[in-house]
KESE-98637 format. One record per residue (C-alpha): x, y, z; residue number from 0. Coordinates in steps of 0.25 Angstrom, whole numbers, m for minus. Example, Ala and Ser with C-alpha at 12.3 -4.5 7.8 and 13.67 -1.06 7.14 Angstrom:
<gumars>
<gumar px="49" py="m18" pz="31" seq="0"/>
<gumar px="55" py="m4" pz="29" seq="1"/>
</gumars>
This chain:
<gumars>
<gumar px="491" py="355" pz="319" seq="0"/>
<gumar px="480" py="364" pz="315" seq="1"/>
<gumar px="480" py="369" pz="300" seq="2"/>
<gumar px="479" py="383" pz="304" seq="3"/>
<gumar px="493" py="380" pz="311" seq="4"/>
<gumar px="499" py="375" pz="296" seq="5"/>
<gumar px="494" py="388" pz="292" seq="6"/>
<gumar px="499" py="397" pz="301" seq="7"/>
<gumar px="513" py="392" pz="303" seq="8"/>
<gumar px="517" py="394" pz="290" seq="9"/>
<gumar px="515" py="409" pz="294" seq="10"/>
<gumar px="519" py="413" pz="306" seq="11"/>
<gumar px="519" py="428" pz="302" seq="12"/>
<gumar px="506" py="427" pz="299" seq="13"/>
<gumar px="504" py="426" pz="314" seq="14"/>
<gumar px="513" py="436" pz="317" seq="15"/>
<gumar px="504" py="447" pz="306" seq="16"/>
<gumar px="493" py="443" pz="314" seq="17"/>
<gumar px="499" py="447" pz="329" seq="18"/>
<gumar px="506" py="461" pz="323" seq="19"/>
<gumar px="493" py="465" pz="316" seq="20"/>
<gumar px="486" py="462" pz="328" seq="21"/>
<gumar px="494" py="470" pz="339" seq="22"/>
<gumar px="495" py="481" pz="327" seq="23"/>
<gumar px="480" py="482" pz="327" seq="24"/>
<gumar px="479" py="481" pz="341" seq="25"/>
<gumar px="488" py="492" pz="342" seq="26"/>
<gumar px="481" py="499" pz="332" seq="27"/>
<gumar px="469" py="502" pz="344" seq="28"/>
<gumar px="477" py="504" pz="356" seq="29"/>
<gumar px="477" py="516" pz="365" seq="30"/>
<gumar px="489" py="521" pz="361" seq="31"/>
<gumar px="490" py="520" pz="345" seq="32"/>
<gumar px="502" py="528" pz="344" seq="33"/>
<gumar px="509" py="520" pz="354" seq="34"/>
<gumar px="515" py="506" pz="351" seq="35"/>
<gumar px="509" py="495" pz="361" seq="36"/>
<gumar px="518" py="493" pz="373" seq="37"/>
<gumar px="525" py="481" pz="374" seq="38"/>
<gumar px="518" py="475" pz="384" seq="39"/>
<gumar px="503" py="477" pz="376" seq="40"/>
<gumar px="509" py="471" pz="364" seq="41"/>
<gumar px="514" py="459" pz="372" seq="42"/>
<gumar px="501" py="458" pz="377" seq="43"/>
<gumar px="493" py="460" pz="366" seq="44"/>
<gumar px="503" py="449" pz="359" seq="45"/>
<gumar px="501" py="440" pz="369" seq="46"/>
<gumar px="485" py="440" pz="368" seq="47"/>
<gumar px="487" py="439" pz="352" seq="48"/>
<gumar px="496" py="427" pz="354" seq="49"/>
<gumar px="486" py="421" pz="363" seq="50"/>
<gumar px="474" py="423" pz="354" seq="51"/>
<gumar px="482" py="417" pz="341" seq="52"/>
<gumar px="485" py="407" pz="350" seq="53"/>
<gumar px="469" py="404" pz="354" seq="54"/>
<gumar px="467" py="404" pz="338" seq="55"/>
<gumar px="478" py="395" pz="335" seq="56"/>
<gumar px="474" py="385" pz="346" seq="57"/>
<gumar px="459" py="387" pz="339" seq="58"/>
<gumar px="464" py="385" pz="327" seq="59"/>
<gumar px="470" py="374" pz="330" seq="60"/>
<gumar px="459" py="368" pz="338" seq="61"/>
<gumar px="448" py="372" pz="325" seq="62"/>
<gumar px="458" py="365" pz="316" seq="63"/>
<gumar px="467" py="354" pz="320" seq="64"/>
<gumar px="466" py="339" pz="312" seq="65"/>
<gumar px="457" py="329" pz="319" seq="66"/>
<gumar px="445" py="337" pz="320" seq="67"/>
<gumar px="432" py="333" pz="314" seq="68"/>
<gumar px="427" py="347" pz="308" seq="69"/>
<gumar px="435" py="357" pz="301" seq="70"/>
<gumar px="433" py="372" pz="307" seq="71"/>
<gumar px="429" py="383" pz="296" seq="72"/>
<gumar px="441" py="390" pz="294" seq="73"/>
<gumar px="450" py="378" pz="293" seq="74"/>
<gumar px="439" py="371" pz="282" seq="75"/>
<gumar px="441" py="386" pz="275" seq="76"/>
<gumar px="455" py="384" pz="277" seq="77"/>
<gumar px="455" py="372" pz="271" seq="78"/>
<gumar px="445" py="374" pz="260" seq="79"/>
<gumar px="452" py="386" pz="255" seq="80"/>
<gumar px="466" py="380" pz="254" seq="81"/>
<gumar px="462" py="366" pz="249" seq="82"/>
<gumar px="463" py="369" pz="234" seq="83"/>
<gumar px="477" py="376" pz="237" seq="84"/>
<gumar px="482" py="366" pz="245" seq="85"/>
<gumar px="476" py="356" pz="233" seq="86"/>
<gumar px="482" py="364" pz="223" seq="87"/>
<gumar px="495" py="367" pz="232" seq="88"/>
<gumar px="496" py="350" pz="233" seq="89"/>
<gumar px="494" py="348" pz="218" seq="90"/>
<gumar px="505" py="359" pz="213" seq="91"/>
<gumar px="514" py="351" pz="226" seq="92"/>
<gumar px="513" py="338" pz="218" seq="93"/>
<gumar px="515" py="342" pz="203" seq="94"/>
<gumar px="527" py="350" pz="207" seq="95"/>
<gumar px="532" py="339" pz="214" seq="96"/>
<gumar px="529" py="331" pz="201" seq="97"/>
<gumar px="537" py="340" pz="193" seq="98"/>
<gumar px="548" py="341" pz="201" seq="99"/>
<gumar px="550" py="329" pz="205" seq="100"/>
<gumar px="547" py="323" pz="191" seq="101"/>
<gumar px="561" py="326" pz="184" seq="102"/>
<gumar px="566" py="318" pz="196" seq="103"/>
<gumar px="557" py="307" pz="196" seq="104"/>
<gumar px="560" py="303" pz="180" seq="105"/>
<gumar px="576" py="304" pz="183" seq="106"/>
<gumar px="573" py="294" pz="196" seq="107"/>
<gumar px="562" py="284" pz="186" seq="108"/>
<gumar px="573" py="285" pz="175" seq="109"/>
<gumar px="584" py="279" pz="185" seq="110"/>
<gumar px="573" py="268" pz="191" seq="111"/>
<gumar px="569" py="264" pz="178" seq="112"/>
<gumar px="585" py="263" pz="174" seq="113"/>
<gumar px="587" py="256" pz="188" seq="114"/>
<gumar px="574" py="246" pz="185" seq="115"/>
<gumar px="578" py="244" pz="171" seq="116"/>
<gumar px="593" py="240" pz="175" seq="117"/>
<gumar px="587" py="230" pz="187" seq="118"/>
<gumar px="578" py="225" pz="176" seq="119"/>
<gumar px="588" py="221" pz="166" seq="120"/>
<gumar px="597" py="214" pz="179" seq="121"/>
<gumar px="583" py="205" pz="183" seq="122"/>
<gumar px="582" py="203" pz="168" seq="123"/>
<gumar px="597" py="199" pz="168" seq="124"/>
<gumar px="595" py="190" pz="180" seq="125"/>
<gumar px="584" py="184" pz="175" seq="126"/>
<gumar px="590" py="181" pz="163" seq="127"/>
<gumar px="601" py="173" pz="171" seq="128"/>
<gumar px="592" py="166" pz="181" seq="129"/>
<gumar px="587" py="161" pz="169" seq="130"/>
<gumar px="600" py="156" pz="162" seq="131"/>
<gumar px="604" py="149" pz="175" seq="132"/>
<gumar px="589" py="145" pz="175" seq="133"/>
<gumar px="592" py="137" pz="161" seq="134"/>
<gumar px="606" py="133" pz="163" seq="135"/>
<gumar px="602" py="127" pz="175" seq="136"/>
<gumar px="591" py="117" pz="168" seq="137"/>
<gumar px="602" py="113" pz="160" seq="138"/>
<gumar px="613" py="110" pz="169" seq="139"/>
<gumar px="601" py="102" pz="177" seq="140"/>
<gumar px="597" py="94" pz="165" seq="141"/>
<gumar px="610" py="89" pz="162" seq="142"/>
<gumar px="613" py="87" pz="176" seq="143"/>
<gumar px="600" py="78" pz="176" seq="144"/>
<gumar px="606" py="71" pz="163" seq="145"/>
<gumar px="618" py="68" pz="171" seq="146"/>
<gumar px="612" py="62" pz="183" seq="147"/>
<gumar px="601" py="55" pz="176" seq="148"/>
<gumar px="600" py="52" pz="159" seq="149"/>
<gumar px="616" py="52" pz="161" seq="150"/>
<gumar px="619" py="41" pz="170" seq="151"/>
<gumar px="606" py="33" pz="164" seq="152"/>
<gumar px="613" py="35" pz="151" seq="153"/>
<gumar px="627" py="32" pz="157" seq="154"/>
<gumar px="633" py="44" pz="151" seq="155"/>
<gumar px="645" py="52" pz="157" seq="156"/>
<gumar px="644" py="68" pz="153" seq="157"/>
<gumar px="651" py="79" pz="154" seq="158"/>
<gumar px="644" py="92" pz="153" seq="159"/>
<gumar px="647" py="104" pz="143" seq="160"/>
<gumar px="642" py="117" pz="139" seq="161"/>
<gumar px="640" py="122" pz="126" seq="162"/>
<gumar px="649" py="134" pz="123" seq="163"/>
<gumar px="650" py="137" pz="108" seq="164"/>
<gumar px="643" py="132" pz="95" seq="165"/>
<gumar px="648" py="132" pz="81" seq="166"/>
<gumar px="644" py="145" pz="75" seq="167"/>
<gumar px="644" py="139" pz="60" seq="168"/>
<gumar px="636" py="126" pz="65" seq="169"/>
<gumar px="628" py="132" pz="77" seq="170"/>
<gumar px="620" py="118" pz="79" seq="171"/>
<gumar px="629" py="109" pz="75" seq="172"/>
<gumar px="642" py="111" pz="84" seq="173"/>
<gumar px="645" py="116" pz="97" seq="174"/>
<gumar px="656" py="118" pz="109" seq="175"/>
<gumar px="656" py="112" pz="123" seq="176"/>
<gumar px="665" py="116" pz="135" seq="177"/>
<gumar px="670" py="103" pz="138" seq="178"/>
<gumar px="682" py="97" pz="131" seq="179"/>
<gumar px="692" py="86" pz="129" seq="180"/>
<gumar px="697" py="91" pz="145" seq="181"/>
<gumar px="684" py="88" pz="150" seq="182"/>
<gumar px="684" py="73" pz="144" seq="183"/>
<gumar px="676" py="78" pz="131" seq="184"/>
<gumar px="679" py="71" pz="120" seq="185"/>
<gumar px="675" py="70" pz="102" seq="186"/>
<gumar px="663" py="62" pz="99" seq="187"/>
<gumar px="658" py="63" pz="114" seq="188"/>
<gumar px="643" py="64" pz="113" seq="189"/>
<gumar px="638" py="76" pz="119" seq="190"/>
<gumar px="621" py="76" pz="123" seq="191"/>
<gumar px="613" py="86" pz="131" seq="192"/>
<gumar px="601" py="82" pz="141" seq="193"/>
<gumar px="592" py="82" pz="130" seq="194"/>
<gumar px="600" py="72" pz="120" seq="195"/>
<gumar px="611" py="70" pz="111" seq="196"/>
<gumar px="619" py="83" pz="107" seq="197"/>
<gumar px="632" py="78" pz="97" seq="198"/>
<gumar px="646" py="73" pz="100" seq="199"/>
<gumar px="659" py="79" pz="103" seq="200"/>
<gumar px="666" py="83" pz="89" seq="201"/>
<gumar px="677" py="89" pz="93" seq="202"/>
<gumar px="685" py="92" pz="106" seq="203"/>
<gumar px="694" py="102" pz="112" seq="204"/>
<gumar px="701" py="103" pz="129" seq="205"/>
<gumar px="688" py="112" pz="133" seq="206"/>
<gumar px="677" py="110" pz="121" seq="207"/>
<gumar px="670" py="101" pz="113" seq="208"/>
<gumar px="663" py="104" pz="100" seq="209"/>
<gumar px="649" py="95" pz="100" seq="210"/>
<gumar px="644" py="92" pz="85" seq="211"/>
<gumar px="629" py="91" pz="88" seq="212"/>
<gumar px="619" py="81" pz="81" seq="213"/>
<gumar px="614" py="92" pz="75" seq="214"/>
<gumar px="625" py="94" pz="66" seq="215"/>
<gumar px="625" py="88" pz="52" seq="216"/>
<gumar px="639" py="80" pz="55" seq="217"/>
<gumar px="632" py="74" pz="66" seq="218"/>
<gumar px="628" py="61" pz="67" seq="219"/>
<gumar px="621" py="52" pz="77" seq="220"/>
<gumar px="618" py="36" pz="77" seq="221"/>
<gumar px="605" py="38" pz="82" seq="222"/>
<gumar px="590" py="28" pz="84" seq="223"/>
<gumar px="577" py="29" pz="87" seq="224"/>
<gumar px="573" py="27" pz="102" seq="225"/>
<gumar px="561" py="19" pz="100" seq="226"/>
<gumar px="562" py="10" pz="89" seq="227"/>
<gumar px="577" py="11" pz="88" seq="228"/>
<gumar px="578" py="14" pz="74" seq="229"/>
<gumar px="592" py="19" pz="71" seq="230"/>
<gumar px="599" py="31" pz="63" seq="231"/>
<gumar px="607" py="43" pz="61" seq="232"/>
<gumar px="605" py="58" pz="67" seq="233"/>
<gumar px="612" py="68" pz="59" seq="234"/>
<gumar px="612" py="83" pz="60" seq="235"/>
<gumar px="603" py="91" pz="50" seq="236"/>
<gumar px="609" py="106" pz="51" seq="237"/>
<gumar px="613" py="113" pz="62" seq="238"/>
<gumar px="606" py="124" pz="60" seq="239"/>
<gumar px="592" py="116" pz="63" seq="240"/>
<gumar px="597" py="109" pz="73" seq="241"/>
<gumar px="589" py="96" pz="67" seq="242"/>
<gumar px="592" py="83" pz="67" seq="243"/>
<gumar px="588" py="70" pz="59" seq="244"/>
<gumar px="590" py="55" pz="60" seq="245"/>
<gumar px="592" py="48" pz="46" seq="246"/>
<gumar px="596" py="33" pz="43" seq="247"/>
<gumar px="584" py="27" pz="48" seq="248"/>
<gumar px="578" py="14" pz="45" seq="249"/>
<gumar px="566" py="14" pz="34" seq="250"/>
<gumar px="559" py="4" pz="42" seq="251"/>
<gumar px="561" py="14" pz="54" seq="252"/>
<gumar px="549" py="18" pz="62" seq="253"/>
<gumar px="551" py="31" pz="65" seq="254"/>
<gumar px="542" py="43" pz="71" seq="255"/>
<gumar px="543" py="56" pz="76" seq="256"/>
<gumar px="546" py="58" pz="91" seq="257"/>
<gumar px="554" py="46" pz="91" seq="258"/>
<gumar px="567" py="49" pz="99" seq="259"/>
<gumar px="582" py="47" pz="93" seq="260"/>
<gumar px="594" py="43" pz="102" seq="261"/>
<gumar px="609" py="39" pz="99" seq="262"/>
<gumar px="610" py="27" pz="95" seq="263"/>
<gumar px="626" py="23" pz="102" seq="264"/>
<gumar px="630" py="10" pz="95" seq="265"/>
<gumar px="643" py="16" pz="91" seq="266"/>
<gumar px="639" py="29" pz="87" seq="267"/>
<gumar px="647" py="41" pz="93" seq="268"/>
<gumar px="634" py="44" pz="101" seq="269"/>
<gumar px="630" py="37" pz="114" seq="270"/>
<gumar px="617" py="30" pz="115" seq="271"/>
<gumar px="605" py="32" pz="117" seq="272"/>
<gumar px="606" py="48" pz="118" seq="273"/>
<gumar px="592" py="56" pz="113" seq="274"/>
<gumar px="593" py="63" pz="98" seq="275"/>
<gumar px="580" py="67" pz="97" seq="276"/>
<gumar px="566" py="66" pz="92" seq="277"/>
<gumar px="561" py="61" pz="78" seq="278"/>
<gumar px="554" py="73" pz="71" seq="279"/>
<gumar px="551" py="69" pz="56" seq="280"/>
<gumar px="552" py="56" pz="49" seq="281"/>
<gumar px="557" py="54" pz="34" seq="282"/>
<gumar px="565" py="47" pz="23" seq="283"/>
<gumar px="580" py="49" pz="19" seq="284"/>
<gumar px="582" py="54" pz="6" seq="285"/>
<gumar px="587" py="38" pz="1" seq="286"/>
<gumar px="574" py="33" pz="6" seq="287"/>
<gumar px="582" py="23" pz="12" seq="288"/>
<gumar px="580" py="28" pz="27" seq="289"/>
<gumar px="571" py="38" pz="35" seq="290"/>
<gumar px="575" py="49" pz="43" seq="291"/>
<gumar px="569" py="58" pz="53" seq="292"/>
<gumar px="571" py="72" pz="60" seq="293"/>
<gumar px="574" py="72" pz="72" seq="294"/>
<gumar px="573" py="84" pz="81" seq="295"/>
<gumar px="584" py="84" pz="94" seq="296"/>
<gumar px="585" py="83" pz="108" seq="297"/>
<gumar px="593" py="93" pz="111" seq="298"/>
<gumar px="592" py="108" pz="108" seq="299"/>
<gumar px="606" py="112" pz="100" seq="300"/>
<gumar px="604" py="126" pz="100" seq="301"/>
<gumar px="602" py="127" pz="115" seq="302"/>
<gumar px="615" py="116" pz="119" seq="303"/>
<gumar px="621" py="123" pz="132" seq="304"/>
<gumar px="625" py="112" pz="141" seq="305"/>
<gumar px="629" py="98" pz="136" seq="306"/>
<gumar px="634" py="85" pz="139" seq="307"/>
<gumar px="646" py="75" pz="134" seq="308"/>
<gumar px="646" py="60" pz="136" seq="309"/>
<gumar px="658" py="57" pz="140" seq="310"/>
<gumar px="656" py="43" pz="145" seq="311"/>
<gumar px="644" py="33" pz="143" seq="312"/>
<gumar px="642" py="22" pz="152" seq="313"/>
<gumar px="634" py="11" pz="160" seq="314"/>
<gumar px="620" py="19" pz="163" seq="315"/>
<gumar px="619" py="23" pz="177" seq="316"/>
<gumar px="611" py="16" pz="187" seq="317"/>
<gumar px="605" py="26" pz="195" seq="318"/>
<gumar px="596" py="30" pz="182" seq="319"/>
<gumar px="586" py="24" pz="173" seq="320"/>
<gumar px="583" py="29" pz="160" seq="321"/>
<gumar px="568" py="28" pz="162" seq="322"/>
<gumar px="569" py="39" pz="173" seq="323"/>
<gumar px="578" py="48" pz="161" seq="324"/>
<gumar px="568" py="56" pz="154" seq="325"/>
<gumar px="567" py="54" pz="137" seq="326"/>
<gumar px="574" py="54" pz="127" seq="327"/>
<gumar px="586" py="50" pz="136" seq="328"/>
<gumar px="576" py="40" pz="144" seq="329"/>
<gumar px="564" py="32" pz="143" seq="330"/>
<gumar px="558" py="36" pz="130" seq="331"/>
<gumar px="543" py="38" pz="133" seq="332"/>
<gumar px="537" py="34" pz="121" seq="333"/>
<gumar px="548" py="23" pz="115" seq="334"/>
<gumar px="553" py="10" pz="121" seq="335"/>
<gumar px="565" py="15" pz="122" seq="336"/>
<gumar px="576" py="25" pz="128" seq="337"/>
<gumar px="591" py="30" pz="124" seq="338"/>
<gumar px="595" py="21" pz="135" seq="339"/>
<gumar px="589" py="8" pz="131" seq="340"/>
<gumar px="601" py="6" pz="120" seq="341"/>
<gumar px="615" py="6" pz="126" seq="342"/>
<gumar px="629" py="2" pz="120" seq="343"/>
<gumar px="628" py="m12" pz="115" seq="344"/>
<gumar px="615" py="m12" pz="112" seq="345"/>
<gumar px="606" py="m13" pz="101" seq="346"/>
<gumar px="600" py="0" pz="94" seq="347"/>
<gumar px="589" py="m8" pz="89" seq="348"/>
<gumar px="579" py="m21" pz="91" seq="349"/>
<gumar px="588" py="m28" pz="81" seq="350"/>
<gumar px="594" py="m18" pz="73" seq="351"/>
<gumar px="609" py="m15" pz="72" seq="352"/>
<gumar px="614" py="m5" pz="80" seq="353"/>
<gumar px="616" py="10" pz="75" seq="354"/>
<gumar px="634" py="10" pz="71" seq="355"/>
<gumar px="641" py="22" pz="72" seq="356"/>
<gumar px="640" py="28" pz="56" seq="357"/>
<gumar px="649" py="38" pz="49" seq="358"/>
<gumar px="640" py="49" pz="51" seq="359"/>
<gumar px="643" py="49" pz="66" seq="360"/>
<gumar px="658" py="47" pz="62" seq="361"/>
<gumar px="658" py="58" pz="55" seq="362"/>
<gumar px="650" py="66" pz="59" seq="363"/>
<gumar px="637" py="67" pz="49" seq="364"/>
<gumar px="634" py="62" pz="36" seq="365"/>
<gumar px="628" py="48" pz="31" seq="366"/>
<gumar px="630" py="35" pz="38" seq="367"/>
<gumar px="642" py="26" pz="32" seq="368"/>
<gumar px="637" py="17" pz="22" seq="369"/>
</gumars>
């Protein structure tokens, strides 16, 4: 449609001025001035007006319709004389828009940004979950590889048990399982987690079990070293640090850092041949008479979720071999020998006397009987 059109049908009385002014002034000059036209003149005369506004509207229509390649003189006059009205008509369109619509606009961002913020915090708490089932299911699948593989080599029968409380007044020494007396728990039971030994069974209820770890002062493990077979004692240092030491052993001893510590068995409370930890200092006993040396653990106390109980030991399983168990529990890499090379019955040592049961593991800590 021709722009002239967009101008003219917003005024249609525009149109009708122009045909009344036109029969006036035709009147105006008639041979009868002080006569009104007939009818039948003004139909004519209306007639032959509608026609000609016609004709200039078809013109205008033909001089300004869309497509064309040239623009006729009045409409580029038109257009150049409107242009900055419609440019400042377009601009006052758009910052009162802005202004109205801006009240709205911050009520509608305020309820998205509380929507966002609320789906943010949910992704953040799904996250956080995937991530717990993530860890918790690393753990169930390491102690279900302990019990198809390091178990049955070992010829141990476990029961698994979750951690569920500790002793607020000794946070490292003690803590409380979810399996008890009903489930075939019973005291003294050695209790060991995938990555070595944990403590034994101190006291037991239908439902629970209260572990005293190795950590803990009262503790006491007959315990040797995994290469040269040199035996001694593990005790608790505080159960606040978590730390560990081995004492009673031989002068003559060679003993190094690195050097990994297992049970000793041989009537001890403790199974054989279960990981302790690793030799981290060296040093003498305050008699002189013996050395002793730090030893930092296997296993991670402050982070204990899931454990296990040995509730039975046996004859090694066929299926597995300790050299596919990785170390401690198998093959040591650098040593001649591994936690499963000394079983019940056997020597501790190349011609030295086994590792007996001492009053420390008796009791629960202190010095060895005299």
């Amino acid at each position: 449609m021709s722009p002239i059109i967009y101008w003219c049908i917003p005024f249609p009385g525009v149109i009708q001025y122009i045909c009344n002014s036109l029969l006036l002034f035709i009147s105006c000059f008639s041979r009868y001035p002080e006569v009104d036209i007939l009818p039948r003149r003004i139909a004519y005369k209306r007639i032959f007006l509608l026609a000609v506004l016609v004709l200039l509207t078809l013109a205008l229509v033909k001089y300004t319709a869309y497509g064309r390649l040239s623009v006729s003189p009045v409409e580029a006059a038109l257009r150049d004389a409107l242009s900055p009205v419609q440019g400042l008509a377009t601009q006052v369109g758009h910052r009162l828009k802005g202004l109205v619509s801006f009240p709205f606009d911050v009520v509608g961002m305020t309820r998205r940004n509380h929507e966002l913020s609320e789906n943010l915090k949910k992704a953040e708490g799904q996250l956080r979950q995937l991530e717990e089932y993530r860890l918790e299911n690393q753990r169930l699948q390491k102690l279900l590889d302990f019990h198809s593989n390091t178990a049955q080599a070992m010829g141990f029968e476990l029961t698994n048990a979750a951690v569920i409380s500790r002793d607020p007044g000794n946070w490292f020494g003690m803590l409380r399982i979810n399996k008890g007396s009903d489930q075939g728990i019973q005291k003294n039971m050695t209790v060991l987690s995938p990555e070595g030994l944990v403590g034994r069974i101190s006291s037991v209820s239908a439902d629970t079990a209260e572990v005293l770890l190795i950590t803990d002062p009262r503790s006491g493990v007959g315990a040797l070293i995994q290469e040269n077979r040199t035996p001694g004692l593990v005790e608790g240092v505080s159960p606040a640090t978590g730390q560990i030491r081995m004492v009673h052993i031989p002068t003559g001893a060679l003993v190094k850092k690195n050097q990994v510590v297992i049970t000793a068995g041989m009537g001890s409370l403790y199974l054989k041949g279960i990981p302790v930890g690793t030799v981290s200092t060296v040093g003498r006993e305050s008699s002189g008479l013996f050395k002793s040396a730090t030893l930092v653990p296997f296993v991670d106390f402050d982070r204990l979720e899931e454990v296990m109980v040995i509730t039975s030991s046996g004859a090694p399983g066929s299926k597995v071999s300790l050299a596919d168990i990785p170390p401690p529990w198998g093959q040591a890499e650098k040593s001649g020998g591994s936690p499963g090379t000394v079983r019940a019955g056997e020597s501790a040592s190349d011609g030295k006397a086994p590792v007996k049961e001492t009053s420390a593991e008796k009791n629960g800590g202190g010095q060895p009987a005299t």
